[in-house]
C-alpha positions in Angstrom: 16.6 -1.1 0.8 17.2 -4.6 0.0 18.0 -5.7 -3.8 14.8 -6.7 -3.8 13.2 -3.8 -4.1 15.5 -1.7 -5.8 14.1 2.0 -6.5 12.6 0.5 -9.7 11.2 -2.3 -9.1 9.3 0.0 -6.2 8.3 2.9 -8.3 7.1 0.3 -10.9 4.9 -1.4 -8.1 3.6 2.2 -6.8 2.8 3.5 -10.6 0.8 0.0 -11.6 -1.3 0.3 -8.0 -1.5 4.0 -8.4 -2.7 3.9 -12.2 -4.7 0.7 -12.1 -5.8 -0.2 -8.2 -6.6 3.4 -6.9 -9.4 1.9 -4.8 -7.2 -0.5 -3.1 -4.5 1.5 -2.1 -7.2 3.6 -0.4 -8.8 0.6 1.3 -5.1 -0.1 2.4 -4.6 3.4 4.6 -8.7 2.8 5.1 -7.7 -0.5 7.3 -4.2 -1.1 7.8 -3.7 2.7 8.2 -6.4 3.3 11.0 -7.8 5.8 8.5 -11.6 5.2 7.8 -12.1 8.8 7.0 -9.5 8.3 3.6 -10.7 9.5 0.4 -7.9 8.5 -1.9 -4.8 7.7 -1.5 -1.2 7.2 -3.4 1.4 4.3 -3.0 4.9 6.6 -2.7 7.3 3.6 -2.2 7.5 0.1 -1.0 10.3 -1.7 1.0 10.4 -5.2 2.2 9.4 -4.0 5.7 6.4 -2.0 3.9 4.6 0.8 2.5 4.7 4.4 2.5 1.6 6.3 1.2 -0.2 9.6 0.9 -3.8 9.6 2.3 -6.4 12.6 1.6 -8.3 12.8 4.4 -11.0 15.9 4.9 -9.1 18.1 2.5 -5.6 17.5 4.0 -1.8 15.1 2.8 -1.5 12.8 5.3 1.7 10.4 5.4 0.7 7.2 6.6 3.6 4.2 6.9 2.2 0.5 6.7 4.0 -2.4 7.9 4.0 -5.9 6.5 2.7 -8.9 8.5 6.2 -10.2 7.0 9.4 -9.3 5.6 8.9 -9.6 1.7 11.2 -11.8 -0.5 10.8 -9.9 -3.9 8.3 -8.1 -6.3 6.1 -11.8 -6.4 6.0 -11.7 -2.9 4.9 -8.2 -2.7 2.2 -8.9 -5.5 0.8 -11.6 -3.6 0.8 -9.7 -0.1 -1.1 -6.8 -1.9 -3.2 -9.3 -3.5 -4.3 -10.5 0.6 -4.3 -7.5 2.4 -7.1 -6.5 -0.2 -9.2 -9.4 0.4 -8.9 -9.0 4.4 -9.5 -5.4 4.4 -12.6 -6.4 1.9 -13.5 -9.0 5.0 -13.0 -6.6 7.9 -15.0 -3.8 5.9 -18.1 -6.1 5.7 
């Protein structure tokens, strides 16, 4: 893991998207994930490469890994990817 995204600055990223955008990480396993049939999901970690989550799907944990359409520079970065991947996954869902 780079210094980046040390193990805090990724559990703080995972507990603010977790706690306050609940409905976008489950659009993100939704799209990104190939996994229409989600009904929630949870942000575990997230790398420069990436992001592991947790998807419920039909009463089941599901692991589901989702790669970055780059390599992320730090914690701004990563806000702003998250910020995009919402609005296309908004797009694609219309």
């Amino acid at each position: 893991m780079s210094e980046a995204f040390s193990p805090e600055i990724s559990d703080r990223i995972c507990k603010h998207m977790n706690e306050d955008h609940a409905n976008a990480v489950a659009l993100y396993v939704q799209t990104f994930g190939n996994s229409p049939e989600t009904e929630a999901a949870q942000m575990l970690s997230i790398d420069a490469q990436g992001m592991n989550l947790t998807a419920q799907v039909k009463g089941s944990s599901v692991p589901v890994r989702i790669e970055f359409d780059h390599e992320l520079k730090d914690a701004e970065d990563a806000h702003h990817t998250l910020i995009e991947m919402v609005k296309q996954a908004r797009t694609l869902g219309k």
